[in-house]
C-alpha positions in Angstrom: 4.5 30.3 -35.9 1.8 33.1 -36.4 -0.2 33.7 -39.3 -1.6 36.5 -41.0 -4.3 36.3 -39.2 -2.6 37.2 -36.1 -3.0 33.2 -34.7 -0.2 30.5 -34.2 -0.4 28.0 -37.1 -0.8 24.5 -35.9 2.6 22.1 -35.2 3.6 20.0 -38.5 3.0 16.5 -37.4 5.5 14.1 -38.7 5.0 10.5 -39.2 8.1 8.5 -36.9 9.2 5.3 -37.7 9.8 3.9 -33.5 9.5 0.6 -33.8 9.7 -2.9 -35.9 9.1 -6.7 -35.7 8.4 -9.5 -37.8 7.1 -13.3 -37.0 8.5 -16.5 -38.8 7.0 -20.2 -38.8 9.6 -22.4 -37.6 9.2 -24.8 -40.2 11.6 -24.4 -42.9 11.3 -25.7 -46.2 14.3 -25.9 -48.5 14.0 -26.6 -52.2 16.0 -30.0 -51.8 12.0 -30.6 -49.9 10.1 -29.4 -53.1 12.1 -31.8 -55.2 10.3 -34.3 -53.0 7.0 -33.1 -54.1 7.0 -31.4 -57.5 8.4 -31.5 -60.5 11.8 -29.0 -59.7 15.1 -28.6 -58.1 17.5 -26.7 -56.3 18.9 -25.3 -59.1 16.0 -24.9 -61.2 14.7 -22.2 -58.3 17.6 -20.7 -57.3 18.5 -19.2 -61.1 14.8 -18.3 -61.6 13.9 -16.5 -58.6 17.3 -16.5 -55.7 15.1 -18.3 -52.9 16.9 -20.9 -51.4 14.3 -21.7 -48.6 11.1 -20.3 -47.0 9.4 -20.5 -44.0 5.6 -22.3 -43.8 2.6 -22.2 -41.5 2.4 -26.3 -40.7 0.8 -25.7 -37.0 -3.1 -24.9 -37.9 -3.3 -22.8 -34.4 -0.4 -20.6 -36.2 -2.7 -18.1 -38.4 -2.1 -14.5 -40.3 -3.4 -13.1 -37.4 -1.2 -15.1 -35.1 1.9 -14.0 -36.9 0.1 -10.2 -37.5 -0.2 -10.4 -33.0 3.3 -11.8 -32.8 5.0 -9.1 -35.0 2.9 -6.2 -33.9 3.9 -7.2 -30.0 7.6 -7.0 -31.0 7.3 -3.6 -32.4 5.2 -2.4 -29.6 8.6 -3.8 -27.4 11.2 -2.1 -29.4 9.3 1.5 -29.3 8.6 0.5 -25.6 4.9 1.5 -26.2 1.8 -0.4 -24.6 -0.7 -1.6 -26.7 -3.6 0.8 -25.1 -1.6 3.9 -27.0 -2.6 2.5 -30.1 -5.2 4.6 -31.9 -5.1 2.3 -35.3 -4.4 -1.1 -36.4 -3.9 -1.2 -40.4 -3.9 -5.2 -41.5 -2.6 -5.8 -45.2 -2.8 -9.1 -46.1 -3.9 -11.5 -49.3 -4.4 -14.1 -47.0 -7.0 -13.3 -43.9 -8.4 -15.4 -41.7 -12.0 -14.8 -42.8 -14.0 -12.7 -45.4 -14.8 -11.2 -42.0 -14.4 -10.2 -39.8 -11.4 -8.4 -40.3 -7.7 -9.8 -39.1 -6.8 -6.7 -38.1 -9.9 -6.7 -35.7 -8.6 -9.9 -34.3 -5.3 -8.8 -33.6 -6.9 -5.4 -31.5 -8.4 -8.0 -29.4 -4.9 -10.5 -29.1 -3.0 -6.9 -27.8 -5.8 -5.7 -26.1 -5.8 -2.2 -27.8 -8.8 -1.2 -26.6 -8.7 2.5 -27.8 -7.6 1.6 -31.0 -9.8 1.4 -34.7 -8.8 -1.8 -36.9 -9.3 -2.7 -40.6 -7.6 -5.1 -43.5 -6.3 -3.5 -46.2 -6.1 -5.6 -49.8 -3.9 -4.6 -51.8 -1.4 -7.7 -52.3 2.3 -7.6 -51.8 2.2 -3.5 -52.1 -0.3 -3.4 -49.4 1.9 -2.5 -46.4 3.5 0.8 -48.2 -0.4 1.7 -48.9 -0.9 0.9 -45.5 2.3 3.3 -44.3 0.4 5.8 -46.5 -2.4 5.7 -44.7 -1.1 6.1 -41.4 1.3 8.9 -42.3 -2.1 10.4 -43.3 -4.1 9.7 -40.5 -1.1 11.0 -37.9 -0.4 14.2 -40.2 -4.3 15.4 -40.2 -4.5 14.6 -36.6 -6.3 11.7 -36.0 -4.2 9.4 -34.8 -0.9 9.6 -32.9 0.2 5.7 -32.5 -0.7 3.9 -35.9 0.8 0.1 -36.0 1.4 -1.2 -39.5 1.4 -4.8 -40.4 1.4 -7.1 -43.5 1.2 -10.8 -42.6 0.5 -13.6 -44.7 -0.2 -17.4 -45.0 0.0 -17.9 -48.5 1.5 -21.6 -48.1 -2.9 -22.3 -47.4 -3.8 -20.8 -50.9 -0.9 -22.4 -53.1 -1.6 -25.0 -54.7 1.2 -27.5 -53.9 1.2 -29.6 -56.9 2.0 -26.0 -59.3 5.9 -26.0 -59.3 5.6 -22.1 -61.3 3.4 -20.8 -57.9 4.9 -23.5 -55.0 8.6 -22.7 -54.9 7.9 -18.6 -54.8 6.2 -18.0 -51.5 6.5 -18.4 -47.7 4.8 -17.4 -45.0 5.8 -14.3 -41.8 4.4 -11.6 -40.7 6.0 -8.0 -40.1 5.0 -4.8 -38.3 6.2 -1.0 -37.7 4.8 0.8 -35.3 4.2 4.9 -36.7 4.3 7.9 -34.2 3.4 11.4 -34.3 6.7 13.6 -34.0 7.3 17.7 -34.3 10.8 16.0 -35.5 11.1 16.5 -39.2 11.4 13.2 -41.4 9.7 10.2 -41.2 7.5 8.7 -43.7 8.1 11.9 -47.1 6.3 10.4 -49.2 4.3 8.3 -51.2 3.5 6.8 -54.6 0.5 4.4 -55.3 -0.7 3.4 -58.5 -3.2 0.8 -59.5 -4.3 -1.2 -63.0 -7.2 -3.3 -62.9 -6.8 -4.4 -66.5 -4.4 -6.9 -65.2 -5.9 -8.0 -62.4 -6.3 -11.5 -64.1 -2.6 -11.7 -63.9 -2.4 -12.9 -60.6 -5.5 -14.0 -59.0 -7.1 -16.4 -56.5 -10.2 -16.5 -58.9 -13.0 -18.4 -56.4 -13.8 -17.9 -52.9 -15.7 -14.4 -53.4 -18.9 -13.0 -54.4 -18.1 -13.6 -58.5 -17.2 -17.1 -57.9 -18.8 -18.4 -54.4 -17.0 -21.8 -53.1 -18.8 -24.9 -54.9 -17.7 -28.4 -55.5 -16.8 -27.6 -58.5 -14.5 -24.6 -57.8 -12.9 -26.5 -55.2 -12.4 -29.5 -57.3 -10.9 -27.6 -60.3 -8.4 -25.8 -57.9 -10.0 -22.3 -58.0 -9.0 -21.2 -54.7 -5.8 -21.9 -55.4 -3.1 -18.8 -56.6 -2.6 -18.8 -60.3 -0.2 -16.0 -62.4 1.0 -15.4 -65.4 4.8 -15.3 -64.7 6.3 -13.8 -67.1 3.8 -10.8 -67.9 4.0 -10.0 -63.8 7.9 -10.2 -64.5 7.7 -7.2 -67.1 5.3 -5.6 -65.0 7.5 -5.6 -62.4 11.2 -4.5 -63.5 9.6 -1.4 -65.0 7.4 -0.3 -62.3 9.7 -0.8 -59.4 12.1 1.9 -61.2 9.5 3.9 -61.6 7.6 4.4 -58.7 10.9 5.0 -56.9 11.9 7.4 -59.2 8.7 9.2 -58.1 8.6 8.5 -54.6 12.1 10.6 -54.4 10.7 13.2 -56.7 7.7 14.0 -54.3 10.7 14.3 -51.7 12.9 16.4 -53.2 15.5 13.8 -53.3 17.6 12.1 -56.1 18.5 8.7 -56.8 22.3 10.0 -55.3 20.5 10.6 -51.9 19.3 7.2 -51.6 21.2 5.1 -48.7 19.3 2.0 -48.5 16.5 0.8 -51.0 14.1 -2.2 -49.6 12.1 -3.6 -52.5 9.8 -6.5 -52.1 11.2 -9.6 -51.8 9.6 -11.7 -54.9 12.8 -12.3 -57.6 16.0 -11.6 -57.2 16.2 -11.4 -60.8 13.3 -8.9 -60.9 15.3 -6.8 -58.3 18.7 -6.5 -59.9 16.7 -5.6 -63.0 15.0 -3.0 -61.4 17.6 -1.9 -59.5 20.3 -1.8 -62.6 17.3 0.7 -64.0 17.9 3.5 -61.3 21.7 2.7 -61.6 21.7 1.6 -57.6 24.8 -0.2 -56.4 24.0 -3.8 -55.1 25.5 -2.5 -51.6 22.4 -0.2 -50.9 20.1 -3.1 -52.3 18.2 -4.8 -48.8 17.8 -8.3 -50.2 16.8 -11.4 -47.6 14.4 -13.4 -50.1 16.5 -16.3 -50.3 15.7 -17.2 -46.9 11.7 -16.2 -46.8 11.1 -16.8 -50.7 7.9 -14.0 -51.5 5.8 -13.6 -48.3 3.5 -10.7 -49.9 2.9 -7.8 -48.3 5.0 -8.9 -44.9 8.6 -8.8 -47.0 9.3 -5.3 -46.8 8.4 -5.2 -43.0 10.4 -8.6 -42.3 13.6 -6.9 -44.7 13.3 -3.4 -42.9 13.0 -5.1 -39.7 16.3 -7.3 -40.5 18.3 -4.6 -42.1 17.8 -2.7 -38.4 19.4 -5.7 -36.8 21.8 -5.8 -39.5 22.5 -1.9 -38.7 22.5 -0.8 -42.1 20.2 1.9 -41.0 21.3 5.1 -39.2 19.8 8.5 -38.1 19.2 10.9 -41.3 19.6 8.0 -43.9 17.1 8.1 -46.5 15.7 5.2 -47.1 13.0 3.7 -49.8 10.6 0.9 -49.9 9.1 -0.3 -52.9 6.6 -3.1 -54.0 4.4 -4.5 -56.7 1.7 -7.4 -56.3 -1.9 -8.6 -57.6 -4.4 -5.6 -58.7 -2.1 -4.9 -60.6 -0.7 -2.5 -57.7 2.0 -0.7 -57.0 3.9 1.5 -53.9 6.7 3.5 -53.0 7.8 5.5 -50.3 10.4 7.8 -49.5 11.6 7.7 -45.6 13.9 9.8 -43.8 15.0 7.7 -40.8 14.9 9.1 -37.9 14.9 6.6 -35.2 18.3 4.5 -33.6 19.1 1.2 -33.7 18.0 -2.1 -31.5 17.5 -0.7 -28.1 17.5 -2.5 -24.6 14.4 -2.0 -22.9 14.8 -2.6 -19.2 13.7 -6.6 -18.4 11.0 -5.6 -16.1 8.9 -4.4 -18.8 9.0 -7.5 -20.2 7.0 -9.5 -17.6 5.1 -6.3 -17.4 3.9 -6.7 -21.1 3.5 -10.2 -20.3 0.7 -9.2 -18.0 -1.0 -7.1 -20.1 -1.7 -9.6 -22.8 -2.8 -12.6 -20.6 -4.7 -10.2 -19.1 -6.1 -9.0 -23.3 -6.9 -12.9 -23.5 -9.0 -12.9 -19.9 -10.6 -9.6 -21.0 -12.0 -11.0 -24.2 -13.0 -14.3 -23.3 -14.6 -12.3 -20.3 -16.3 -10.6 -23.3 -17.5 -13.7 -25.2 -18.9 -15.7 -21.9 -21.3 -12.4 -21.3 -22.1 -11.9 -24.8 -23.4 -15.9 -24.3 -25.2 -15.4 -20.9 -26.8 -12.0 -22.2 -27.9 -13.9 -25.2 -28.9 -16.9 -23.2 -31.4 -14.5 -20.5 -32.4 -12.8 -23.6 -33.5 -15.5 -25.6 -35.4 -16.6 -22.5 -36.8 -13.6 -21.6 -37.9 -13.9 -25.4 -39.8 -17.0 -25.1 -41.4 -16.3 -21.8 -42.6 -12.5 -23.3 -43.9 -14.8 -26.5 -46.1 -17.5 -24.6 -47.4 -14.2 -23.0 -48.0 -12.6 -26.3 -49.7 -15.9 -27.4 -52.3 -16.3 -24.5 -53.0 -12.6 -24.7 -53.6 -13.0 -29.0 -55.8 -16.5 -28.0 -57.6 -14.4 -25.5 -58.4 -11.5 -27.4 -59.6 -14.2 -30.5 -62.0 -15.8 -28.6 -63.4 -12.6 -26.9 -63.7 -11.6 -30.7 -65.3 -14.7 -31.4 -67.7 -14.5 -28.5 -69.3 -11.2 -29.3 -69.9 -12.2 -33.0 -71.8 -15.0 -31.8 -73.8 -12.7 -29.0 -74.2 -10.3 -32.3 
């Protein structure tokens, strides 16, 4: 289209959903287990909270960033795109494998997206709509055309197990959507995020960082353990979820009416039917699969959009939401117009194809690492062989020095 100025205005860039994939322990804990363990039962979960079972992290070789690489790889299958398309990874997570560096860094390496940027993003169990944000962002302006968004957690490593009030809520997965660059309107609409810091004490993992570095004592008075307030996070929750979908759909000219499918995060049932009885949302368009996960953070919404695919309760030109709340206090919503089809065969050749490509990511970067140790290796000799050099020539010069003060 031409402007005033007599040039063609620049294509509006769209932000496609194209594909989606999550990553699950295989170790299932029921809550008949917790009885075992701490003070609870079945029963005593179920009516508080709807989670039935959840998934944990027992293997220590299974990591966030295991289950971040695992998810990411099945989204990169479902939009049938390699991993060297990939201009940004976006990490969200509560859980990372390190202060730094970053698990999304670690996961560029495990796909070997070579081209691609990679950061974590902390903002809780809303971080992967923030994260959605972003890449819609970075794709509209631009500057990226393959974004991959993940939220994957090990929380079951931070809980303390002995806590029945933080224990029976939260599980462990991973799940990832992989964003595109499209002239074809939809996508990601919009998006709300809000943030207030005065509760932040709410729901915290208070030691570990620079206020409160890992001592003894810290570790010995459970500080690097989750704790929350339950009940204050409850109100919290069942009167922002309303209203941050409320104004998702506003900023995209939609109504509550329009809405087809609603995926909130997946912390309490009972904070969801709240929530949703708020915007008046029949339980039909309500995504809910917590009582298989419990609350896995910031990968629910990925794992529950990811599901309700399979499921097929998505379709071209449904508008969908997703909405979340977590620690910060933070919140998220975004309004989505689908876009994309269902699960989709890819032919079985690519398969072995990817297969290749990642063993040969893995060869690539410990390729990487060996060189790294043999440059640092010649280095450090070269280093010690330029010193004893320096030294003779420093001895040299002080006894010349010497000399001509005694000539003098």
């Amino acid at each position: 289209m031409a402007g005033n100025n007599g040039r063609y205005a620049p294509m509006q860039r769209y932000a496609q959903i194209i594909g989606w994939g999550k990553a699950l322990p295989d170790r299932i804990v029921t809550n008949h287990d917790l009885e075992k363990i701490v003070d609870t039962s079945d029963e005593w979960i179920r009516t508080r909270t709807g989670i039935q079972q959840r998934r944990i992290a027992v293997d220590p070789n299974e990591t966030t960033a295991t289950l971040a690489t695992r998810a990411a790889r099945a989204a990169l299958e479902v939009a049938d795109v390699p991993a060297s398309k990939l201009d940004l990874i976006i990490c969200s997570t509560s859980s990372p494998e390190h202060l730094f560096p970053s698990t999304g860094s670690l996961v560029q390496d495990a796909l070997g997206a070579t081209s691609a940027g990679a950061f974590d993003l902390s903002a809780a169990c809303s971080g992967f709509v923030y994260g959605l944000s972003l890449g819609k962002g970075m794709i509209a302006t631009g500057q990226a055309d393959n974004v991959m968004v993940i939220g994957s957690e090990t929380l079951s490593r931070i809980v303390d197990w002995s806590d029945r009030d933080t224990c029976v809520l939260f599980g462990d997965g991973a799940g990832a959507v992989l964003l595109q660059a499209s002239p074809v309107p939809g996508g990601v609409l919009s998006a709300v995020l809000g943030s207030d810091g005065s509760g932040g004490d709410l729901l915290i993992v208070p030691a570990g960082g620079s206020r409160q570095p890992a001592t003894l004592e810290t570790v010995a008075s459970g500080q690097h353990f989750a704790k929350m307030d339950g009940r204050a996070v409850f109100r919290f929750a069942t009167r922002i979820m309303a209203e941050a979908t409320r104004q998702a759909l506003e900023k995209a000219n939609l109504s509550i009416d329009d809405v087809d499918l609603i995926i909130p995060h997946q912390a309490n049932e009972r904070i969801i039917q709240s929530s949703m009885k708020k915007l008046g949302l029949p339980p039909e368009k309500i995504f809910m699969n917590l009582q298989y996960y419990g609350n896995t953070s910031t990968a629910s919404i990925p794992i529950a959009l990811t599901e309700a695919i399979e499921q097929n309760r998505l379709k071209p030109n449904d508008n969908l939401v997703m909405v979340g709340f977590g620690a910060g206090l933070t919140w998220a919503a975004t309004a989505i117009k689908w876009a994309t089809p269902g699960v989709r065969e890819a032919p079985r050749w690519r398969s072995g194809q990817r297969s290749a490509e990642y063993g040969l990511a893995r060869m690539r970067s410990r390729f990487l690492q060996f060189s790294r140790k043999v440059e640092g290796s010649l280095i450090t000799e070269e280093g010690e062989a330029w010193s004893a050099v320096l030294s003779k020539r420093i001895t040299a010069w002080r006894q010349s020095q010497v000399e001509t003060q005694e000539e003098e």
